[in-house]
PyMOL Python script that loads the backbone (N, CA, C, O; Angstrom):
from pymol import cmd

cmd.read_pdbstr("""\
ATOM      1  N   UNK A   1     -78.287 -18.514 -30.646  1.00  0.00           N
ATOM      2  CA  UNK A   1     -78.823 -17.254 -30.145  1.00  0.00           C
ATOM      3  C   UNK A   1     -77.718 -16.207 -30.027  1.00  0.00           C
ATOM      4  O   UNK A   1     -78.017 -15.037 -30.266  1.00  0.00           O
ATOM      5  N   UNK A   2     -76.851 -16.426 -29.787  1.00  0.00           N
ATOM      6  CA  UNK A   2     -75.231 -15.631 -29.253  1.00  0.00           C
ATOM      7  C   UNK A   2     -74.580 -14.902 -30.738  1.00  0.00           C
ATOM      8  O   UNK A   2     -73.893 -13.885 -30.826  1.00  0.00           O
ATOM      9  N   UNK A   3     -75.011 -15.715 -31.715  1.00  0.00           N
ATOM     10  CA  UNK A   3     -74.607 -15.391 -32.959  1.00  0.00           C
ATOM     11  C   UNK A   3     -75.208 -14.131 -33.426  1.00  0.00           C
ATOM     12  O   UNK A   3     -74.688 -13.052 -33.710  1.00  0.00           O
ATOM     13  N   UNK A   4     -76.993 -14.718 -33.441  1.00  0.00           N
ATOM     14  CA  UNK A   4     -77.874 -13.940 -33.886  1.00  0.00           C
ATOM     15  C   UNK A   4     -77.750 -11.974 -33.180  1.00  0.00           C
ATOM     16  O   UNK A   4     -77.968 -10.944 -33.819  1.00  0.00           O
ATOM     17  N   UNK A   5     -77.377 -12.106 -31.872  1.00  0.00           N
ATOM     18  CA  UNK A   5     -77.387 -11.345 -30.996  1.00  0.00           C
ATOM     19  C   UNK A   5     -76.215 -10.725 -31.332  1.00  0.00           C
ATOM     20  O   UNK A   5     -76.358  -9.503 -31.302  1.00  0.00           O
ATOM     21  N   UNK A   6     -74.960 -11.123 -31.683  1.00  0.00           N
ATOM     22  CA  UNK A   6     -73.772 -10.525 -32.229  1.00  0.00           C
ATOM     23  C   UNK A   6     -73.533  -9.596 -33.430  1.00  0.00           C
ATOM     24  O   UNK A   6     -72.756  -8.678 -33.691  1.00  0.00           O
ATOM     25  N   UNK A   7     -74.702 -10.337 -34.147  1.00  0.00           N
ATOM     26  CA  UNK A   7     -74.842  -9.976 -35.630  1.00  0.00           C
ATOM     27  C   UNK A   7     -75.880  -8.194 -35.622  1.00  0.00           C
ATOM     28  O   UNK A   7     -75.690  -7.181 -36.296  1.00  0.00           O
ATOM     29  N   UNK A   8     -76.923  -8.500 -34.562  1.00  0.00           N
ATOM     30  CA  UNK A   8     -77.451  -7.420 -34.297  1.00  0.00           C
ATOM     31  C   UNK A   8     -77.198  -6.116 -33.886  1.00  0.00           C
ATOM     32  O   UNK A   8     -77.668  -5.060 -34.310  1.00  0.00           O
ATOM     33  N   UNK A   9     -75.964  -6.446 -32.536  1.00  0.00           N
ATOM     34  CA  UNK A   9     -75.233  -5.459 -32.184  1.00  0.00           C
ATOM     35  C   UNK A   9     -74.568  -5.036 -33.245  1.00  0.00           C
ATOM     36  O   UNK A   9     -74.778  -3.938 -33.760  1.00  0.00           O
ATOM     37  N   UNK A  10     -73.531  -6.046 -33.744  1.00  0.00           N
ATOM     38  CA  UNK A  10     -72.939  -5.136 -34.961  1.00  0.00           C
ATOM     39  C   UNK A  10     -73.446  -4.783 -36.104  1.00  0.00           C
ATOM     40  O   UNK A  10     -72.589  -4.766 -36.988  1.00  0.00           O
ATOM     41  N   UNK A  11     -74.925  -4.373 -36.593  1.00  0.00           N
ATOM     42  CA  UNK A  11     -75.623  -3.711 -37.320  1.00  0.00           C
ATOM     43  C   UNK A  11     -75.966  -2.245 -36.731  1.00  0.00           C
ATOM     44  O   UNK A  11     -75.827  -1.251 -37.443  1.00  0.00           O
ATOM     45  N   UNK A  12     -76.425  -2.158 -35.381  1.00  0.00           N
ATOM     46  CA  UNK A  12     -77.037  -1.086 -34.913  1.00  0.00           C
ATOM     47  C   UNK A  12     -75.378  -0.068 -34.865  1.00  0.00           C
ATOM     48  O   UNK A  12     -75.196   1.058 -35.328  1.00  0.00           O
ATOM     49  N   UNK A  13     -74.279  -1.057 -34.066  1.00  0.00           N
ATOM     50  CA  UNK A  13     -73.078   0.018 -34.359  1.00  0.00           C
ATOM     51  C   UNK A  13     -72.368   0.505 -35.439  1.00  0.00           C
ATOM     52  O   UNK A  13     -71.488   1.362 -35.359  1.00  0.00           O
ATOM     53  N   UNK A  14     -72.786  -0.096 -36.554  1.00  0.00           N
ATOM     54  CA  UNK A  14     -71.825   0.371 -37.902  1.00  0.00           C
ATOM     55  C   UNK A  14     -72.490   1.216 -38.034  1.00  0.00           C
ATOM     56  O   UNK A  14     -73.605   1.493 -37.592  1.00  0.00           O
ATOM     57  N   UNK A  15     -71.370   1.997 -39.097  1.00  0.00           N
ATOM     58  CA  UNK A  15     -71.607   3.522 -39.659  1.00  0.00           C
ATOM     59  C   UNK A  15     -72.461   3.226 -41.240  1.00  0.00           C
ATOM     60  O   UNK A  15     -72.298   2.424 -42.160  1.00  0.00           O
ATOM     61  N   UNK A  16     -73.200   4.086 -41.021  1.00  0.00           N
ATOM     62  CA  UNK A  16     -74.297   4.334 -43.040  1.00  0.00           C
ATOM     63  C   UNK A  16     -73.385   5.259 -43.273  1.00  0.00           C
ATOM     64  O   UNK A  16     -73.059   6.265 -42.642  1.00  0.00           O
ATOM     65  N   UNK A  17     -72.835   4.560 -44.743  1.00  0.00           N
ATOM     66  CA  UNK A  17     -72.550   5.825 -45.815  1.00  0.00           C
ATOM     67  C   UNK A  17     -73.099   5.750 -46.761  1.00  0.00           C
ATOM     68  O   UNK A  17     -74.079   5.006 -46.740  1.00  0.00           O
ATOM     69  N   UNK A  18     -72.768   6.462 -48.064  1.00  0.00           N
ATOM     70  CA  UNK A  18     -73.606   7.281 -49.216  1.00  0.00           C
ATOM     71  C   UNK A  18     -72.944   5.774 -50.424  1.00  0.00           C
ATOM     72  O   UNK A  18     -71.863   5.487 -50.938  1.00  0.00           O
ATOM     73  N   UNK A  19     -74.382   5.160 -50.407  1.00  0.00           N
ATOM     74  CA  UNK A  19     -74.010   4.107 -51.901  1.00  0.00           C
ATOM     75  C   UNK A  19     -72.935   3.953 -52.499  1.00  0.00           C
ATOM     76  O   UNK A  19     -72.393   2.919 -52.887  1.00  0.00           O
ATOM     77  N   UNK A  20     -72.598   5.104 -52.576  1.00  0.00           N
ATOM     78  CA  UNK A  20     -71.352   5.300 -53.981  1.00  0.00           C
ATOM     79  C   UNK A  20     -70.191   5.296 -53.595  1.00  0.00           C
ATOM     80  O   UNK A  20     -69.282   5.447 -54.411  1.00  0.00           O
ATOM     81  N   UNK A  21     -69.863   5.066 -51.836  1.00  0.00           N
ATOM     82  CA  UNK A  21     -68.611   5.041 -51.124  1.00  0.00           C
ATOM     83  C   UNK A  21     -68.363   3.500 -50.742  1.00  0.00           C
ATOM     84  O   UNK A  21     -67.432   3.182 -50.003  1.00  0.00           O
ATOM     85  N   UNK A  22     -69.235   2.585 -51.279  1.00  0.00           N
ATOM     86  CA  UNK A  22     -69.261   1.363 -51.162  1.00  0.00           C
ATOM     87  C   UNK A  22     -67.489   0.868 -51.666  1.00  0.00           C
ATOM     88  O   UNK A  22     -67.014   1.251 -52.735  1.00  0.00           O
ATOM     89  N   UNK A  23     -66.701  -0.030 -50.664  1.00  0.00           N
ATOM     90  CA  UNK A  23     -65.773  -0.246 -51.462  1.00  0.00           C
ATOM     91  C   UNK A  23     -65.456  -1.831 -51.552  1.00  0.00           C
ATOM     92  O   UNK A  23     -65.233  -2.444 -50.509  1.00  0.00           O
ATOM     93  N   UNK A  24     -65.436  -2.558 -52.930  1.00  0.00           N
ATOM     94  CA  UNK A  24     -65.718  -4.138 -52.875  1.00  0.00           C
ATOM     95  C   UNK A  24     -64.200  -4.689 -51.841  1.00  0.00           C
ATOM     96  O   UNK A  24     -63.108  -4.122 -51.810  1.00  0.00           O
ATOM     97  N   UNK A  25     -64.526  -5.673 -51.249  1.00  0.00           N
ATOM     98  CA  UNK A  25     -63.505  -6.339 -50.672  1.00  0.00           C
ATOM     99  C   UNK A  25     -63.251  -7.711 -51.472  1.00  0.00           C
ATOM    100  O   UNK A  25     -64.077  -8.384 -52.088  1.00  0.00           O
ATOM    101  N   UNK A  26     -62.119  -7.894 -51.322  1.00  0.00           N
ATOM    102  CA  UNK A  26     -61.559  -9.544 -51.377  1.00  0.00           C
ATOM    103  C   UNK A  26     -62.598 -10.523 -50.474  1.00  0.00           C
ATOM    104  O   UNK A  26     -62.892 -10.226 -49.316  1.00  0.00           O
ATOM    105  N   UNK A  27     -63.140 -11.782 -51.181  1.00  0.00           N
ATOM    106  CA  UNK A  27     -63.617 -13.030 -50.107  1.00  0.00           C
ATOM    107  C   UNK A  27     -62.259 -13.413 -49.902  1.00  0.00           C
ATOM    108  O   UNK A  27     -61.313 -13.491 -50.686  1.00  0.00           O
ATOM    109  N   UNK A  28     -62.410 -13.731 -48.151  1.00  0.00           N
ATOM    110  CA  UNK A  28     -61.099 -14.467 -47.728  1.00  0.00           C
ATOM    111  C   UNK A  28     -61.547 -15.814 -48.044  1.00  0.00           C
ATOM    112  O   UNK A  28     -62.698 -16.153 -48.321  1.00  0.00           O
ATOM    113  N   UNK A  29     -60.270 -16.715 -47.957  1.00  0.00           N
ATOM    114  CA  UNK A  29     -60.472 -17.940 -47.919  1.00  0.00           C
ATOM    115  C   UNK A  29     -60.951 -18.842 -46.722  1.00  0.00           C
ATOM    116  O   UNK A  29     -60.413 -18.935 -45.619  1.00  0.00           O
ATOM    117  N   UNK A  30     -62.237 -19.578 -47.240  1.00  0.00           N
ATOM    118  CA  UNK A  30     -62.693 -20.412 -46.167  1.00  0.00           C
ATOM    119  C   UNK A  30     -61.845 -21.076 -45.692  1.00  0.00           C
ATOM    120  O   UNK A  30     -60.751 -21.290 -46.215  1.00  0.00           O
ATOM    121  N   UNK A  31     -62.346 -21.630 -44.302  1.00  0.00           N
ATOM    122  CA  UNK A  31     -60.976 -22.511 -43.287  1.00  0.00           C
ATOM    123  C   UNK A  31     -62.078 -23.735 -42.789  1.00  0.00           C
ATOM    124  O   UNK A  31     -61.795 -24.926 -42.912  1.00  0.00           O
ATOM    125  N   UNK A  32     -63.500 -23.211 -42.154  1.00  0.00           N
ATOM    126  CA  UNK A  32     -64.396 -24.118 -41.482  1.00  0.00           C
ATOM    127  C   UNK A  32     -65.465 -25.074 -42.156  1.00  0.00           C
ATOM    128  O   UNK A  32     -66.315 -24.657 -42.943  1.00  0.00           O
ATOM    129  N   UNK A  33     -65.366 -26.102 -41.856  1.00  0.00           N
ATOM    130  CA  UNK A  33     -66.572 -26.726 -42.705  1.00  0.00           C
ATOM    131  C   UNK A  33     -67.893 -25.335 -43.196  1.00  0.00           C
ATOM    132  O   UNK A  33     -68.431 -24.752 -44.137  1.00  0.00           O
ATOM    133  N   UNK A  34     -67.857 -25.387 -42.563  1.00  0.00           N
ATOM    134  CA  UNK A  34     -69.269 -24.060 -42.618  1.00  0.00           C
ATOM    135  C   UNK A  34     -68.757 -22.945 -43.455  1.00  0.00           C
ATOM    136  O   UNK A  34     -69.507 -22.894 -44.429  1.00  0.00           O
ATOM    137  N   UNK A  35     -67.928 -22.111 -43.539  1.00  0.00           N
ATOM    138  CA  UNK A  35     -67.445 -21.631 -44.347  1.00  0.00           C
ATOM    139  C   UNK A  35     -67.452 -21.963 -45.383  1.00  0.00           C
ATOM    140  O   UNK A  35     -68.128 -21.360 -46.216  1.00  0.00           O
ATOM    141  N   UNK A  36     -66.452 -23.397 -45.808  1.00  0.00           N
ATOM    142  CA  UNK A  36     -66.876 -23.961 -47.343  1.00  0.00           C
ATOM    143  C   UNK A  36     -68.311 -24.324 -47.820  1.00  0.00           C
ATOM    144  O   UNK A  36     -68.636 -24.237 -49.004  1.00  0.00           O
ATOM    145  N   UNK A  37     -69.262 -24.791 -46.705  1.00  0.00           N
ATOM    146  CA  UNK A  37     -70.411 -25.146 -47.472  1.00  0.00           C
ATOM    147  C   UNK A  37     -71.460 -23.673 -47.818  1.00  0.00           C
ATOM    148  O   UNK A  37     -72.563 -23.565 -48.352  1.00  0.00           O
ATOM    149  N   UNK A  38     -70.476 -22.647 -47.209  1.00  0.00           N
ATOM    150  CA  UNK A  38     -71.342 -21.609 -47.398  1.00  0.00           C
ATOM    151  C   UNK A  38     -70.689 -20.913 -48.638  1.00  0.00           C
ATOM    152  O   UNK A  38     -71.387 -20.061 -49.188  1.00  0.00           O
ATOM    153  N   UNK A  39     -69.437 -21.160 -49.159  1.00  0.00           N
ATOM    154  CA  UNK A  39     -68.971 -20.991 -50.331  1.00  0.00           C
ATOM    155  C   UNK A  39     -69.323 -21.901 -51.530  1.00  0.00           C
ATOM    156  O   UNK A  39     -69.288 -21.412 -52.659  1.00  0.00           O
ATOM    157  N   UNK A  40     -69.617 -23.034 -51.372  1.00  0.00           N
ATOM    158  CA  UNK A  40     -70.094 -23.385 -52.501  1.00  0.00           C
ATOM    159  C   UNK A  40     -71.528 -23.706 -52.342  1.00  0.00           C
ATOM    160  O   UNK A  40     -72.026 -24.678 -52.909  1.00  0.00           O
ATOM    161  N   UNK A  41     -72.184 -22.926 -51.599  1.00  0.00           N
ATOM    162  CA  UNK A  41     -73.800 -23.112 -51.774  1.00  0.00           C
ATOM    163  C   UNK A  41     -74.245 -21.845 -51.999  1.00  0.00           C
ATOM    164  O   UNK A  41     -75.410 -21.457 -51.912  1.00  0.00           O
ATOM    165  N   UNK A  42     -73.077 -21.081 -52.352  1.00  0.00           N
ATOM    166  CA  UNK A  42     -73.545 -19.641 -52.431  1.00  0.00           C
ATOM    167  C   UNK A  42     -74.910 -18.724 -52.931  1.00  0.00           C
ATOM    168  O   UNK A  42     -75.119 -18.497 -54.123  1.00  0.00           O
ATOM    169  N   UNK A  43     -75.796 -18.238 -51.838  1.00  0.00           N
ATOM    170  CA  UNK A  43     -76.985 -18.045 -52.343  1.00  0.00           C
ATOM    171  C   UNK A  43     -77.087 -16.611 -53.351  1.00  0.00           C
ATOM    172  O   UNK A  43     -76.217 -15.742 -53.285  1.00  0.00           O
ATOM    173  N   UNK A  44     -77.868 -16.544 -53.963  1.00  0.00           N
ATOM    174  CA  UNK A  44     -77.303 -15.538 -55.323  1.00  0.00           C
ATOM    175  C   UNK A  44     -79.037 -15.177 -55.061  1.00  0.00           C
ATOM    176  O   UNK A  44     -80.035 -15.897 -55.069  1.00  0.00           O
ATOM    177  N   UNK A  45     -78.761 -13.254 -54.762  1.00  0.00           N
ATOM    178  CA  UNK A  45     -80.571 -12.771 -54.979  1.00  0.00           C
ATOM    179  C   UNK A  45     -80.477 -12.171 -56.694  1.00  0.00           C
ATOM    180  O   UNK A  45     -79.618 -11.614 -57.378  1.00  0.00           O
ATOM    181  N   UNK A  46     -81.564 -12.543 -56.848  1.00  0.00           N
ATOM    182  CA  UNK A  46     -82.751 -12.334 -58.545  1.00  0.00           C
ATOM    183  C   UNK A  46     -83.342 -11.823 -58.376  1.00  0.00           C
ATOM    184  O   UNK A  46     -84.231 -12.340 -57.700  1.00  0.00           O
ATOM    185  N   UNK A  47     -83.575 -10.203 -58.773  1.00  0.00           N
ATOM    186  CA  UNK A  47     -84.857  -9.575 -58.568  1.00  0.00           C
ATOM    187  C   UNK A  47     -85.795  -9.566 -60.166  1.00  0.00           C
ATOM    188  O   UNK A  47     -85.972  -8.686 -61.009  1.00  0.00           O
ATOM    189  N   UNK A  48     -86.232 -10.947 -60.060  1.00  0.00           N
ATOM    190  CA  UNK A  48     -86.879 -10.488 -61.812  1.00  0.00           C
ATOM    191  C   UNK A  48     -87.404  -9.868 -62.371  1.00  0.00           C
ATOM    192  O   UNK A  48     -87.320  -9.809 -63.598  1.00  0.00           O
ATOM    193  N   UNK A  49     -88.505  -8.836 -61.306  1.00  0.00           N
ATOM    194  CA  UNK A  49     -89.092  -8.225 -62.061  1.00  0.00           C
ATOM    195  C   UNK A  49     -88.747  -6.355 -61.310  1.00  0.00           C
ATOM    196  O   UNK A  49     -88.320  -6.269 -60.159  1.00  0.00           O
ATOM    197  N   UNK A  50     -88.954  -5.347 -61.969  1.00  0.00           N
ATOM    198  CA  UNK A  50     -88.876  -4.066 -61.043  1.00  0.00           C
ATOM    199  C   UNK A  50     -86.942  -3.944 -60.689  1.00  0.00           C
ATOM    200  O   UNK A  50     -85.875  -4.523 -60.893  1.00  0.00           O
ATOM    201  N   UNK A  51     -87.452  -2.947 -60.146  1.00  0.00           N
ATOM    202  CA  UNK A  51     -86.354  -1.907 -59.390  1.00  0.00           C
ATOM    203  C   UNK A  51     -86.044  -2.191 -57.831  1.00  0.00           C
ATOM    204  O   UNK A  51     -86.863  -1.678 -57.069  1.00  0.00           O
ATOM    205  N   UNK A  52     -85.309  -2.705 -57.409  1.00  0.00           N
ATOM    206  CA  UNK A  52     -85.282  -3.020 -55.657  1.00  0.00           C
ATOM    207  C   UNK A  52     -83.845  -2.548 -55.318  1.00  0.00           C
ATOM    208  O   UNK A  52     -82.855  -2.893 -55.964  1.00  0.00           O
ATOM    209  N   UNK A  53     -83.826  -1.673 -54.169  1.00  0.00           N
ATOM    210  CA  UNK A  53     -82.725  -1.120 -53.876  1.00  0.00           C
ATOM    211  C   UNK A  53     -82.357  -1.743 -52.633  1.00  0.00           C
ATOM    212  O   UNK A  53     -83.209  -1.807 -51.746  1.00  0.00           O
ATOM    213  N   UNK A  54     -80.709  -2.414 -52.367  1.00  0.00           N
ATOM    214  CA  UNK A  54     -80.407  -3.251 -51.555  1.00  0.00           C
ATOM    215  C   UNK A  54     -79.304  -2.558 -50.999  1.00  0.00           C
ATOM    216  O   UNK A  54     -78.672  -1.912 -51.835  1.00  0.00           O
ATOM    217  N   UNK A  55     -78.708  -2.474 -49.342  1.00  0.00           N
ATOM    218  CA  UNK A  55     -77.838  -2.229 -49.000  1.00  0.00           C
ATOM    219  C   UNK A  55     -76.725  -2.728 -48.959  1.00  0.00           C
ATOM    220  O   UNK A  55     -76.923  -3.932 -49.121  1.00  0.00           O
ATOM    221  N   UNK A  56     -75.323  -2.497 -48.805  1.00  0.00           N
ATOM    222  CA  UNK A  56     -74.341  -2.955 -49.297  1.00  0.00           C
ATOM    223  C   UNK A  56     -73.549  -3.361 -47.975  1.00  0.00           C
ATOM    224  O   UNK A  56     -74.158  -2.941 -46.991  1.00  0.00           O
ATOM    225  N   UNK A  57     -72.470  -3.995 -47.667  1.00  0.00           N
ATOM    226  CA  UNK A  57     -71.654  -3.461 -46.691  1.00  0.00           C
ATOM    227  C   UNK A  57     -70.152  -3.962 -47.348  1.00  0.00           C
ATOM    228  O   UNK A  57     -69.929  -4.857 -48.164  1.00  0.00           O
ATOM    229  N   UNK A  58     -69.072  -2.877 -46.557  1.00  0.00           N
ATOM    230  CA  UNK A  58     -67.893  -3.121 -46.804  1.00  0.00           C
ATOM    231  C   UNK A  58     -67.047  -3.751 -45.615  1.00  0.00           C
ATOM    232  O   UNK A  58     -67.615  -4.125 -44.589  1.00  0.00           O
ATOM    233  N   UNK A  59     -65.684  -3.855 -45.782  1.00  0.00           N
ATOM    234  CA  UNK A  59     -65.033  -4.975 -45.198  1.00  0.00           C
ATOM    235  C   UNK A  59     -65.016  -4.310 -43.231  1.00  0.00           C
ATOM    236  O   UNK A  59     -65.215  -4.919 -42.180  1.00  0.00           O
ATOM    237  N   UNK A  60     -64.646  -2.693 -43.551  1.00  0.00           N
ATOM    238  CA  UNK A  60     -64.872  -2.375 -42.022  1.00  0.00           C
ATOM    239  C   UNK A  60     -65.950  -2.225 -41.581  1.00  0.00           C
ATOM    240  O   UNK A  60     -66.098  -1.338 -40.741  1.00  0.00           O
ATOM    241  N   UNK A  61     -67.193  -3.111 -42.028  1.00  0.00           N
ATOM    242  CA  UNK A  61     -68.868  -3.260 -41.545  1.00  0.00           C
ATOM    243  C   UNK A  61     -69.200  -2.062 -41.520  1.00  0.00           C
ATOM    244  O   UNK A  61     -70.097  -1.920 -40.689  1.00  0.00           O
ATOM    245  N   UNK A  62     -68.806  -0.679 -42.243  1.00  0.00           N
ATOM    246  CA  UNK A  62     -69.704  -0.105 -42.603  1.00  0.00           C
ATOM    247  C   UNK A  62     -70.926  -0.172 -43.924  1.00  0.00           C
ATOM    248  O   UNK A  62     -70.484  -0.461 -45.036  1.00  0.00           O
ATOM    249  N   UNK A  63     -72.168   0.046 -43.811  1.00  0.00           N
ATOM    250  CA  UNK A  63     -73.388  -0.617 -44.530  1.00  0.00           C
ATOM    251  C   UNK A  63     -73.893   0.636 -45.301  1.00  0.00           C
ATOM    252  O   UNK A  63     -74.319   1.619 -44.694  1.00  0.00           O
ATOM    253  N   UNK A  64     -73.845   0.586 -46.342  1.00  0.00           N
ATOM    254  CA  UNK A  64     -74.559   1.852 -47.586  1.00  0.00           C
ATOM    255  C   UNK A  64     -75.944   1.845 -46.801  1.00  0.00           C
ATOM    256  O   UNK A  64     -76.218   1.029 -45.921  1.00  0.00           O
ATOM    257  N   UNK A  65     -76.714   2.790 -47.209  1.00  0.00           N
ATOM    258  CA  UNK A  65     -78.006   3.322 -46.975  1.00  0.00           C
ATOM    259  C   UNK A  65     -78.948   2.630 -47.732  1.00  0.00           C
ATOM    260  O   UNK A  65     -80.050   2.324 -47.277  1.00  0.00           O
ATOM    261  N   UNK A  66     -78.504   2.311 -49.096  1.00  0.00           N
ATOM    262  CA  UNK A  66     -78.981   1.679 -50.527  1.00  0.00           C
ATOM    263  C   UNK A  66     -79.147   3.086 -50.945  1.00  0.00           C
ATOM    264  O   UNK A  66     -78.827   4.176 -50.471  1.00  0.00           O
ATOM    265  N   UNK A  67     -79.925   2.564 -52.279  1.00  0.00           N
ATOM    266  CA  UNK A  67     -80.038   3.776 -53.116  1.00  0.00           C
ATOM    267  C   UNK A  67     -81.805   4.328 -53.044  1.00  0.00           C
ATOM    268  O   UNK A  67     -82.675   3.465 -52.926  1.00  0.00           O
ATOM    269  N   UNK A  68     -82.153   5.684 -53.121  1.00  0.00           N
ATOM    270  CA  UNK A  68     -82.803   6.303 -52.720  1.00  0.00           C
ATOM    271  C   UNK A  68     -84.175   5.639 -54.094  1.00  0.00           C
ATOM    272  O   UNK A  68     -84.007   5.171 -55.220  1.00  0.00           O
ATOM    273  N   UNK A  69     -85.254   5.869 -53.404  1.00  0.00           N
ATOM    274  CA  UNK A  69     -86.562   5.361 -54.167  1.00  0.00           C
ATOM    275  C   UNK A  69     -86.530   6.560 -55.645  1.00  0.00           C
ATOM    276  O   UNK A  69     -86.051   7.682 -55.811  1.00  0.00           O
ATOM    277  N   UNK A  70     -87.086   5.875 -56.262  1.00  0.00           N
ATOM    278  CA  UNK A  70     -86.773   7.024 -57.751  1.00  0.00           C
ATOM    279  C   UNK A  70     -87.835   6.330 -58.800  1.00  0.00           C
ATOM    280  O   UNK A  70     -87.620   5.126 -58.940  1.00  0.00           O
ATOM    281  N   UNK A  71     -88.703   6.737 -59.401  1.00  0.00           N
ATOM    282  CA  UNK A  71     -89.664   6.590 -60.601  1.00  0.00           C
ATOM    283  C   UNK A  71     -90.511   4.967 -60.025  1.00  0.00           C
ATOM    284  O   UNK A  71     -90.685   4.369 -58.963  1.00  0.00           O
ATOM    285  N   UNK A  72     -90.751   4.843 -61.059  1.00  0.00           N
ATOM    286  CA  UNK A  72     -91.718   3.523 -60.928  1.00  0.00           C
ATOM    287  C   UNK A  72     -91.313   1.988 -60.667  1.00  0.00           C
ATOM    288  O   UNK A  72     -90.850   1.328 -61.598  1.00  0.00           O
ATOM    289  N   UNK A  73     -91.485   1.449 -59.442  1.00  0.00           N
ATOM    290  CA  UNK A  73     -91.131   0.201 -59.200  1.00  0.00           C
ATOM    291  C   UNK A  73     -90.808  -0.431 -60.641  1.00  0.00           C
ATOM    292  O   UNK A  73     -89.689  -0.943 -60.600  1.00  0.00           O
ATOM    293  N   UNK A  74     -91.373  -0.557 -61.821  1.00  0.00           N
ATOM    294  CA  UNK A  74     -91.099  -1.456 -62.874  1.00  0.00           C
ATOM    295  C   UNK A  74     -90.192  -0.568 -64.096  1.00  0.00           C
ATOM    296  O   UNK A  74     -89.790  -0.975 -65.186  1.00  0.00           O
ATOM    297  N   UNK A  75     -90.112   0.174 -63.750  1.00  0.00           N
ATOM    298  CA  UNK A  75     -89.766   1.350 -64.789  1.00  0.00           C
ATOM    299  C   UNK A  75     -88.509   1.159 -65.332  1.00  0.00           C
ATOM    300  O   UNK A  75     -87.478   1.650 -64.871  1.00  0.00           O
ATOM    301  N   UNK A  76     -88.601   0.290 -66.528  1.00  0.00           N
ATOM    302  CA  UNK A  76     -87.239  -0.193 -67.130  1.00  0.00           C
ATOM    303  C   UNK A  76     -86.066  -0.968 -66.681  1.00  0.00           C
ATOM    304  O   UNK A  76     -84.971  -0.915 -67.240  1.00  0.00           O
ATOM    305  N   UNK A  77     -86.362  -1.750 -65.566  1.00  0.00           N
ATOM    306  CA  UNK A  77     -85.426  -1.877 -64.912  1.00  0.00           C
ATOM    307  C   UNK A  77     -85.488  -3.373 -65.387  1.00  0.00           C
ATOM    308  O   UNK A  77     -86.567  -3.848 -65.740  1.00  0.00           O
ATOM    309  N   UNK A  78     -84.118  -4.257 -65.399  1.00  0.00           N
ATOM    310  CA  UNK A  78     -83.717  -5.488 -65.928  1.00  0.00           C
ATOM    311  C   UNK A  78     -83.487  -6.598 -65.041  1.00  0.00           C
ATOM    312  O   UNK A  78     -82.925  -7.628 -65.414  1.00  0.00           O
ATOM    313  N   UNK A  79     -84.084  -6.328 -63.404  1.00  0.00           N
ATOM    314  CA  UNK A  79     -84.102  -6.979 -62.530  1.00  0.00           C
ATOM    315  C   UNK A  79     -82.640  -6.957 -62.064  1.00  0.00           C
ATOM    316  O   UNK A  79     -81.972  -6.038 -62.538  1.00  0.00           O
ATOM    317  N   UNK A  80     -82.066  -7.734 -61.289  1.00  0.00           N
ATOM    318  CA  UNK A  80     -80.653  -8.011 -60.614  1.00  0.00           C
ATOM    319  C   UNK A  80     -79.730  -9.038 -61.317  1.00  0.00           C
ATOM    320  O   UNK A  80     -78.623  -9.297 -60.845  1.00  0.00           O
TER     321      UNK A  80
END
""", "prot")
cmd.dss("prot")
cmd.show_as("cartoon", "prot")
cmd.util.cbc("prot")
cmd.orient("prot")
């Protein structure tokens, strides 16, 4: 519960910026059992079909907005 509750607060306090200020970080290296099994069970999202816009976050927990709705859910798009 303490986790879940941690994780929340620090969503409502990070800062939204603009998609395109997204900046990739380094994965540190795991240390905890849990860590490694969460590195090599790494869950990977597939959007197969359509256009789905996902938010990002960077290393100082600030979280992109995602990207803004635009033309037709299916509209050429090659999934994720």
């Amino acid at each position: 519960f303490g986790a879940l509750l941690a994780a929340l607060l620090t969503c409502v306090q990070a800062a939204s910026i603009p998609h395109d200020q997204v900046r990739p970080f380094a994965q540190r290296d795991p240390i905890t059992v849990s860590e490694k099994a969460a590195i090599k069970f790494n869950p990977q999202l597939t959007v197969s079909e359509g256009c789905h816009p996902y938010p990002a976050v960077q290393e100082d927990g600030a979280l992109s907005g995602g990207l803004k709705w635009s033309g037709k859910q299916d509209g050429e798009c090659k999934g994720s």
